[in-house]
TORGULUM-592537 format. One record per residue (C-alpha): residue number from 1; residue in one letter; z, y, x. Coordinates in Angstrom, 2 decimals, always signed. Layout:
BEGIN
{node NUM,'a',{Z,Y,X}} ...
END
This chain:
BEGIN
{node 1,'x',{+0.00,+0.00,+0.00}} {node 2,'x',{-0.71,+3.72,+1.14}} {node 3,'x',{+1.21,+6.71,+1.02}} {node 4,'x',{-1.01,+7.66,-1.91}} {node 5,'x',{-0.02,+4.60,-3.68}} {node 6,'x',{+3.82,+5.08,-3.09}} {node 7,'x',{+3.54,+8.50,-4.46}} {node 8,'x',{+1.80,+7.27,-7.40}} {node 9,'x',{+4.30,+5.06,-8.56}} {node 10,'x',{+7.15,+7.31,-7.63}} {node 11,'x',{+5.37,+9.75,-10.36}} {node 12,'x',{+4.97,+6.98,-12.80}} {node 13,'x',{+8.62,+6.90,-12.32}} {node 14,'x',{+10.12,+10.53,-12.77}} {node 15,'x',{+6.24,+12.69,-13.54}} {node 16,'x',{+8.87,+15.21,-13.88}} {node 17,'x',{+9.67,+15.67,-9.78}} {node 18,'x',{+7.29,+18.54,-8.86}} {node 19,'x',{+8.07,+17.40,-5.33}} {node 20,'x',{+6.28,+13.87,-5.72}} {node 21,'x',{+3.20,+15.82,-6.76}} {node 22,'x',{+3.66,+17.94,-3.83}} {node 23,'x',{+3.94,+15.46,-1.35}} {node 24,'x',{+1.14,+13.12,-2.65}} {node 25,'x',{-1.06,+16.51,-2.62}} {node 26,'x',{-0.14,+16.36,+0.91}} {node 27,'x',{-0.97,+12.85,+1.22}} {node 28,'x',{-4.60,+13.37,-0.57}} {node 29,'x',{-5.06,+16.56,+1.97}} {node 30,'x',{-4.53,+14.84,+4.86}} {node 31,'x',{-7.66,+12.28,+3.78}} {node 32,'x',{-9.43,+15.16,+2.86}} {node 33,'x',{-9.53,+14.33,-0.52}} {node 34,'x',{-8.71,+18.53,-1.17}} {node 35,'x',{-9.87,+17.99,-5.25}} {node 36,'x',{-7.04,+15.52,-5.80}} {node 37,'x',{-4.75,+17.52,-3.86}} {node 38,'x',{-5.30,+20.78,-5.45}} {node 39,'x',{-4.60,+18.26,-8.88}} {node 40,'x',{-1.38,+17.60,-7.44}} {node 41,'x',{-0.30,+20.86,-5.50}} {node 42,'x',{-1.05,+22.32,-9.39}} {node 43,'x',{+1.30,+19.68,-11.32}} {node 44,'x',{+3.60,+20.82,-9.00}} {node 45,'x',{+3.44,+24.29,-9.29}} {node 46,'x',{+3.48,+23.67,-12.87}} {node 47,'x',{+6.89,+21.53,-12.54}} {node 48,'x',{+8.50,+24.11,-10.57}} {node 49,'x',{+6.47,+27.34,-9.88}} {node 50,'x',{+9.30,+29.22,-7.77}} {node 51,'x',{+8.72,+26.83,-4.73}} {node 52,'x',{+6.77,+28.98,-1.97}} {node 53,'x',{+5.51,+26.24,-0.21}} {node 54,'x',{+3.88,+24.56,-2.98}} {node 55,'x',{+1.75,+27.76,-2.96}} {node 56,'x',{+0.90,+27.75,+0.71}} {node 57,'x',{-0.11,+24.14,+0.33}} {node 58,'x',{-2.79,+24.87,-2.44}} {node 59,'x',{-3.97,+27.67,-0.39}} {node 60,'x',{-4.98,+25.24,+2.81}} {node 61,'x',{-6.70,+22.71,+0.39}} {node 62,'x',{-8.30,+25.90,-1.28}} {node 63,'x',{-9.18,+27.09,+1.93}} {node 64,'x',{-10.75,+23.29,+3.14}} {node 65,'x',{-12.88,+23.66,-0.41}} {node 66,'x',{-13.84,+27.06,+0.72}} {node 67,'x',{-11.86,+28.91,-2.00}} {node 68,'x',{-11.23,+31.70,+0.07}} {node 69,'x',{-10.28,+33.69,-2.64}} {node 70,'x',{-7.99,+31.41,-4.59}} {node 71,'x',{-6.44,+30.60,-1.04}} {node 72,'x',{-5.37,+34.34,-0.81}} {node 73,'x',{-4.11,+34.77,-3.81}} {node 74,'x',{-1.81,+31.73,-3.26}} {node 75,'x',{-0.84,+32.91,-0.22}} {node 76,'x',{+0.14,+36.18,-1.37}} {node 77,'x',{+2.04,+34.39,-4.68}} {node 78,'x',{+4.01,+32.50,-1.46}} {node 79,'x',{+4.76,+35.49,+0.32}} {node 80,'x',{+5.99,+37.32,-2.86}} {node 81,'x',{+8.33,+34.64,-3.64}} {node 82,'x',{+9.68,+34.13,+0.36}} {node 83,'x',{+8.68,+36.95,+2.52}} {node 84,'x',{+10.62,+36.21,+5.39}} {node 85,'x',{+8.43,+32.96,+6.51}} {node 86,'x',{+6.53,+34.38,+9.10}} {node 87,'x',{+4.06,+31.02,+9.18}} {node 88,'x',{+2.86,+32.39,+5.19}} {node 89,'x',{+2.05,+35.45,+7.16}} {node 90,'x',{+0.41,+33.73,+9.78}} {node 91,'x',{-1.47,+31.68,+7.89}} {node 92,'x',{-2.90,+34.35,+5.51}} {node 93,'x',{-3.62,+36.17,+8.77}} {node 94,'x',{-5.90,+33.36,+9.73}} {node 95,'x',{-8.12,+33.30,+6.29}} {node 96,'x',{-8.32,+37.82,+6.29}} {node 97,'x',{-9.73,+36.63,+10.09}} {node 98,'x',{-12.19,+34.33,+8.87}} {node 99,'x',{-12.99,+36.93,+6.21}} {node 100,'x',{-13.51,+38.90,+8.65}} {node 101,'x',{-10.83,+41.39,+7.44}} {node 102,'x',{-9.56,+42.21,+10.68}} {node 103,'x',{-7.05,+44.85,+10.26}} {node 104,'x',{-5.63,+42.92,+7.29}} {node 105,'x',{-5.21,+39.69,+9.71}} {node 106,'x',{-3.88,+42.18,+12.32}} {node 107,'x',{-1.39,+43.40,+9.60}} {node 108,'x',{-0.31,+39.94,+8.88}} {node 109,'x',{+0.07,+38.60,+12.39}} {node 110,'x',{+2.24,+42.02,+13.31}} {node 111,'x',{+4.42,+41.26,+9.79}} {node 112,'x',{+4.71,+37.37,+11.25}} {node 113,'x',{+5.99,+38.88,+14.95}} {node 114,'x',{+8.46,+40.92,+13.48}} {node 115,'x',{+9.98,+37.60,+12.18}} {node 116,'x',{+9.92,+35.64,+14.57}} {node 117,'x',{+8.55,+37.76,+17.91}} {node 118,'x',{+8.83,+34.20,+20.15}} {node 119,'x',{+5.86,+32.79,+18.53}} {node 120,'x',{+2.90,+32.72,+21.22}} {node 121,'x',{+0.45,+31.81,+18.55}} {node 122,'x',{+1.28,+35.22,+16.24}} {node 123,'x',{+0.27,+37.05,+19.80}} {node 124,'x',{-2.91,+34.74,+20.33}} {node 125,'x',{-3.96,+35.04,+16.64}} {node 126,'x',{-3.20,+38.77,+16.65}} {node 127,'x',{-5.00,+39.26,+19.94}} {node 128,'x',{-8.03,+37.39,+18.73}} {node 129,'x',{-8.52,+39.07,+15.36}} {node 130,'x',{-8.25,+43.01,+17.74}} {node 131,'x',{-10.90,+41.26,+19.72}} {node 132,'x',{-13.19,+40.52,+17.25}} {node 133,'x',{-12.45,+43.90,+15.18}} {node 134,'x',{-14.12,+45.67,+18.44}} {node 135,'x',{-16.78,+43.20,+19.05}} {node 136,'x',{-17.69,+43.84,+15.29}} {node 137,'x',{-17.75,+47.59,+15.71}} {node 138,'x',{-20.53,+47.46,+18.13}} {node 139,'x',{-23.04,+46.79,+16.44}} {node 140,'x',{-21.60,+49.95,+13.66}} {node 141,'x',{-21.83,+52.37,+17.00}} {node 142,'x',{-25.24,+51.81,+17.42}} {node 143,'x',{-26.35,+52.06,+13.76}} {node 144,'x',{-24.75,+54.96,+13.86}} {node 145,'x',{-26.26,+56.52,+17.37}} {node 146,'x',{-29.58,+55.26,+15.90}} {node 147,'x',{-29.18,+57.14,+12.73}} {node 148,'x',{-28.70,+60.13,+14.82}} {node 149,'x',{-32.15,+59.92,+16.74}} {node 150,'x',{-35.55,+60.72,+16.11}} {node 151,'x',{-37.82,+58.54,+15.35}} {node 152,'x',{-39.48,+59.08,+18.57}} {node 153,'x',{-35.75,+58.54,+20.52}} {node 154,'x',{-35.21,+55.52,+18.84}} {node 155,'x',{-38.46,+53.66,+19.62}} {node 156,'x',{-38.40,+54.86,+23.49}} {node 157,'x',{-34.39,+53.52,+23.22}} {node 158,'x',{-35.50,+50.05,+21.84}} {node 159,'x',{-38.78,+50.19,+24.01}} {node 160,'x',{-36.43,+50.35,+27.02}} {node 161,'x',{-34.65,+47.58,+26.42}} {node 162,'x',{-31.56,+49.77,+26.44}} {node 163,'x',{-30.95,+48.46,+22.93}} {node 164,'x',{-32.24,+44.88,+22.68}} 
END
C-alpha cells in the first residue's frame, strides 16, 4: 500500500480531519498528480480554512499547474492569516520573480529577511530578482534613447552595430 492509499482510508475513517486531506494533497503533489492535490489541499481548506499552511500548499500545486494567479492569491490568504513565516514570504517572492514582478519579489524577500535575517537563500533570492530587475531595464533604456533619435541617428546607431 502507498502513502496515497493510507491517507485514503484514514479519510474513509474521520472525512472530517482537514489534516488527512492535507497530507494526502501532499502525498498526490509529490507524484505530481497537482489535480488531485489541489482536490485535497481544497477539502482541507474547506474543513478548516484558518490553517496557513494549507494555503501555501495549494499555492505550490497551483503554481506546478501554472495557476500563477490562484497561487498568489493563496499565498497572500497565508500570509494574511500568519505573517510572521518568513518562508510564505519567500515563497511568494519566488512566483512575483517568475512573474517577472521584480520589485514585488524584492519586497517579499526584504519582508522574509526581516524575519529571519540568517537565511542565505532570502539574500540569494533577493539578490537574483535586483539582478534581473536591471538586466530587464536594458532593453527599456534603449527604447527609450531610440525614441529620442532621428530617424537618421537611429539607423546609423543600428548600422554600427552599436545596438545589435
Amino acid at each position: 500500500m502507498s502513502s496515497i492509499d493510507d491517507y485514503t482510508k484514514a479519510i474513509e475513517l474521520d472525512k472530517n480531519d482537514a489534516n488527512l486531506y492535507n497530507y494526502r494533497g501532499v502525498a498526490f503533489y509529490n507524484t505530481s498528480n497537482f489535480d488531485r492535490a489541489i482536490a485535497d489541499y481544497d477539502e482541507s481548506i474547506r474543513l478548516d480554512a484558518q490553517d496557513p499552511f494549507k494555503y501555501e500548499n495549494r499555492a505550490l500545486a497551483k503554481t506546478a499547474k501554472e495557476d500563477l494567479k490562484g497561487a498568489l492569491e493563496d499565498y497572500g490568504k497565508a500570509i494574511q492569516l500568519n505573517d510572521q513565516d518568513p518562508e510564505t514570504y519567500n515563497l511568494r517572492g519566488v512566483l512575483k520573480h517568475t512573474m517577472e514582478d521584480y520589485d514585488g519579489a524584492i519586497a517579499d524577500y526584504t519582508k522574509a529577511l526581516e524575519l529571519d535575517d540568517v537565511n542565505p537563500t532570502y539574500y540569494d533570492n533577493r539578490a537574483l530578482s535586483k539582478t534581473e530587475k536591471k538586466i530587464m531595464l536594458v532593453p527599456l533604456k534603449i527604447t527609450l534613447f531610440l525614441s529620442n533619435c532621428t530617424p537618421v541617428m537611429e539607423k546609423l546607431i543600428i548600422s554600427e552595430g552599436s545596438l545589435s
